[in-house]
N, C-alpha and C positions, 0 to 999 in steps of 0.2 A: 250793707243796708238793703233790706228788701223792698223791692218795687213791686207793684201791680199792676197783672195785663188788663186791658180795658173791658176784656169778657167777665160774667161774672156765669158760675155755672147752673144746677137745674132749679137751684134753691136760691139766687139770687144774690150768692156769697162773692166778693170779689177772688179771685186765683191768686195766689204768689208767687212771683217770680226771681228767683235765687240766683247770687255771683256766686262765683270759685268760691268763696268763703264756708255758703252754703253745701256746695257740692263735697271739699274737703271734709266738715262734719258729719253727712251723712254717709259719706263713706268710710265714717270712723266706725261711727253706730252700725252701718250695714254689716260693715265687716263680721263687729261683735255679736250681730243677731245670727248670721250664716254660721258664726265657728260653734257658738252655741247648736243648733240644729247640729252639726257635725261632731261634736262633743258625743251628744245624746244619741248617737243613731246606732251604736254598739249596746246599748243601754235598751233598745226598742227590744223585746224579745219577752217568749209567752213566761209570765210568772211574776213578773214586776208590775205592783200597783201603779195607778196611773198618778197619785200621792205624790210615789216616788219619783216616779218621772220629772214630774212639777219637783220639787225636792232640790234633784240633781241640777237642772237646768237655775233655778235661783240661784244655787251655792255658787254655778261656773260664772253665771254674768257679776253677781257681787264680787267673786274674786277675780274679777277685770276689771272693777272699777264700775262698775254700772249698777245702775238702778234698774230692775224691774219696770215697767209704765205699767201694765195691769194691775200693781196690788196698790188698790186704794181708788180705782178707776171706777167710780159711780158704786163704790161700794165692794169692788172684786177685791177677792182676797188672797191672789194665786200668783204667780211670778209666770205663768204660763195658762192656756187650753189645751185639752186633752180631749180630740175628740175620736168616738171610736165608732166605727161600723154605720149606723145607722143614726150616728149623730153627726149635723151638719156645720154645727159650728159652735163655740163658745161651750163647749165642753168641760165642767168644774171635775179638777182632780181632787179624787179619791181613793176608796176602797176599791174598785173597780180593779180586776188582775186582767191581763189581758192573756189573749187564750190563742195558739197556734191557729192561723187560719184571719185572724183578725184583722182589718186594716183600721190605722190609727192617725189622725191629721197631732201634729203638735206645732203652735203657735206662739213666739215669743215676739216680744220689742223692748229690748233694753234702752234706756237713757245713758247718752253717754257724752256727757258736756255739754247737757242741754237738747242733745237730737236723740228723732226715735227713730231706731230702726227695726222693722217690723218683716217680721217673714215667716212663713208655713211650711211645710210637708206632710206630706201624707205617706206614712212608712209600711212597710208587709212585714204582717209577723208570722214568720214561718212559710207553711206552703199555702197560698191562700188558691180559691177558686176562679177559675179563666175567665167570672164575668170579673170579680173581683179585680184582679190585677187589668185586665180592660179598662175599666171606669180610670183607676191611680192611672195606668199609660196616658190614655184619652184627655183627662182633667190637666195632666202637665204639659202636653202637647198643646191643650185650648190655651194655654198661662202662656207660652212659649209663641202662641202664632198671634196673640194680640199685642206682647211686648216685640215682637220683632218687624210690626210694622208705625213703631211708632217714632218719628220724627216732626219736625217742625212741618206745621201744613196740614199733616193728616187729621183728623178728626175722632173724637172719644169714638163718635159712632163706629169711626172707623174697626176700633180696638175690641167694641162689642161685637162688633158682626162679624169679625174673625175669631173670636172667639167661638159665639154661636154655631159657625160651622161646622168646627170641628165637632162638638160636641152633637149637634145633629147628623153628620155625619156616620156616627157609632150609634145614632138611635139613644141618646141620655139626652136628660134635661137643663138645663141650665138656673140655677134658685133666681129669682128675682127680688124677694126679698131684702136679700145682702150685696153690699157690691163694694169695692176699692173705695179707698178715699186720699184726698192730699192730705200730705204729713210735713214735718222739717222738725222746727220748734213747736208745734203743736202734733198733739194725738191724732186726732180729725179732724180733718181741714176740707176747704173747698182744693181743688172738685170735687164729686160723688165722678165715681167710674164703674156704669154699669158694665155688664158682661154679657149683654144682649144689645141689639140695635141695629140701627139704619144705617149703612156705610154714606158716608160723606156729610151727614148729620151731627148736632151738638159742637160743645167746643174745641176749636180749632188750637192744636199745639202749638206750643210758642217755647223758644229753648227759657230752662230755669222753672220750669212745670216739675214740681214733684208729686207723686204721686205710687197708689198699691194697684196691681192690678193680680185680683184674689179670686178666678171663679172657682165657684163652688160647682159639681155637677154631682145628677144624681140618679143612680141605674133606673128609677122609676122614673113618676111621675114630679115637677117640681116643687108642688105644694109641701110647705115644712108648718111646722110649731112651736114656740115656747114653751119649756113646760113650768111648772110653778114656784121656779128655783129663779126665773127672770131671766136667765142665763141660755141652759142647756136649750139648744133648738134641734128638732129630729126631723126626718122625714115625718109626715102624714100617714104614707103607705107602707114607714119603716125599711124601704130598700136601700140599699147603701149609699152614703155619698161619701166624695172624696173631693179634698181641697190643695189647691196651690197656692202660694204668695212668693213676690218679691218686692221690694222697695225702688222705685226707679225716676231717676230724671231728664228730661227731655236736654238735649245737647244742641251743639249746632247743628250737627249734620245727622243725629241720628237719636241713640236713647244708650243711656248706663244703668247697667243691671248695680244698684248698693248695700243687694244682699246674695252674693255667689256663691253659695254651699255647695258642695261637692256632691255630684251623683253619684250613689253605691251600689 
């Protein structure tokens, strides 16, 4: 049965807080989401539409038993995102061929007995250029230095502002736009988890917190846009951005990554 912490987050939403019960299902689904990305990542290379992609990644989560959550989600009609180069996120696969040189975020969260497991990469296709593969290094390192300080105690703020570092660090931006959100049995959930902020600020983690934490960063400047598909969001200044996700729940003593895809 799920409980709720007494915090509620920036929107006023109560938090959920998850037993074993919870934790076993999401890392049913996490699993499913990672092997999928790992399925796909042989499959990333210049000449395959981004259709395809999308395509491939349905076929493998249906034949595990899963449901897609994006087709049908406020209208989407894709099993995946596909996003590439200079697009920041929610990428609608198409006709789009993707071309040596090109960096590509791909986005799944299958259903799988009820939970979503949500999770990203951002892949290189072929030889790309040294700022290029910077930003992808930089962006999973940011993903990596705010999930690895999350434990009971710390603070969202906390997760944003190690975030932020890194990514100031290398001189990229961080989108503010978009940000993490709690998951389980729901798509979007409270919290919102931004990827900027104040250390020791917002709310305070509590074991049974699930939650994405997804920054997006971007070689230029932050500011992005919707284009008139509702969906596709790009840069502004058109520089490239690059995304990471993982699925993860706050423990007793620490945090469980519930989407573990293999680095290639």
């Amino acid at each position: 049965m799920t409980r709720f912490s007494s915090q509620t987050d920036s929107e006023g939403r109560r938090i959920p807080l998850y037993d074993a019960d919870g934790f076993a299902g999401m890392r049913k689904a996490g699993r499913l989401a990672a092997a999928t990305l790992d399925f796909i990542t042989p499959h990333v290379q210049a000449g395959i539409s981004t259709a395809e992609l999308d395509r491939l990644c349905d076929q493998f989560m249906r034949d595990a038993g899963a449901i897609p959550g994006t087709v049908g989600y406020h209208g989407y009609q894709h099993a995946s995102c596909v996003s590439v180069n200079h697009v920041v996120t929610h990428g609608i696969p198409g006709d789009k061929v993707l071309a040596d040189g090109d960096i590509v975020n791909i986005d799944v969260t299958p259903i799988v007995d009820g939970w979503f497991g949500d999770t990203s990469r951002t892949f290189l296709v072929g030889e790309v250029r040294t700022l290029a593969k910077r930003l992808v290094d930089t962006t999973f390192e940011a993903m990596m230095a705010g999930i690895d300080i999350i434990r009971p105690g710390t603070t969202l703020g906390d997760v944003g502002a190690a975030i932020e570092a890194v990514a100031r660090r290398e001189r990229f931006s961080v989108v503010r736009d978009f940000c993490g959100h709690g998951l389980g049995r729901v798509f979007h959930d409270a919290p919102l988890v931004m990827h900027y902020g104040k250390a020791g600020t917002g709310v305070v983690l509590e074991p049974g917190m699930f939650f994405t934490v997804e920054p997006m960063l971007n070689a230029g400047k932050a500011e992005v846009k919707i284009l008139a598909d509702g969906w596709t969001t790009v840069t502004r200044d058109r520089s490239l951005s690059a995304q990471f996700e993982h699925s993860v729940g706050v423990t007793e003593d620490g945090v469980e990554i519930f989407t573990p895809w293999a680095i290639s």
